[in-house]
C-alpha positions in Angstrom: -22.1 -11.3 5.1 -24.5 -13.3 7.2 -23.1 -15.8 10.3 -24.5 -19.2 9.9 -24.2 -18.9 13.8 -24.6 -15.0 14.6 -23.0 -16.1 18.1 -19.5 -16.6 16.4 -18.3 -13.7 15.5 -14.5 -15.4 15.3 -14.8 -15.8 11.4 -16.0 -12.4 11.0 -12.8 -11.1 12.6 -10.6 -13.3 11.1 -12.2 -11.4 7.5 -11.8 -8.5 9.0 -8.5 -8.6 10.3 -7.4 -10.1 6.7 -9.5 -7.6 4.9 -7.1 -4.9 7.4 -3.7 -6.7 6.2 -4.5 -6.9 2.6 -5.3 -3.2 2.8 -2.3 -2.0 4.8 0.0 -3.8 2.6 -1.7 -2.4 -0.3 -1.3 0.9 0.8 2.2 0.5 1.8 3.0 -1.0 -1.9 1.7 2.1 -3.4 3.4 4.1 -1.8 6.6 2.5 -1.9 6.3 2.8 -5.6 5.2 6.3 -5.6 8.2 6.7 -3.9 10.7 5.3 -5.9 9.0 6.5 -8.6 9.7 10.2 -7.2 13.1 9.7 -6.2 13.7 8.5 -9.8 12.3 11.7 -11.3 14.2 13.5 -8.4 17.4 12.0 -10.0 16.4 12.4 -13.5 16.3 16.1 -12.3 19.4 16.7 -10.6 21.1 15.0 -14.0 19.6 17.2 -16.7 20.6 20.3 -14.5 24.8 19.2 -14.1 24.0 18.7 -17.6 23.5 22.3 -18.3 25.6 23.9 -16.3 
């Protein structure tokens, strides 16, 4: 990613703060749906054992 000007280094932090965000919320999706996704099978779980008791 070469500068045009390699004095402004403003655009390269605005990429890398962007590049930081669309990480973070990546991140934070996943594991939002890894964790849903666990308290589902959690659930499923608890159900099949009332079930045979």
């Amino acid at each position: 990613m070469a500068n045009s000007n390699p004095n402004d280094t403003k655009l390269e932090q605005q990429r890398s703060e962007s590049a930081k965000a669309a990480l973070k919320s990546q991140t934070e999706d996943n594991h939002t749906e890894d964790s849903k996704a666990a308290a589902d099978r959690i659930a499923d779980n608890l159900e099949n054992v009332k079930k045979d008791q």
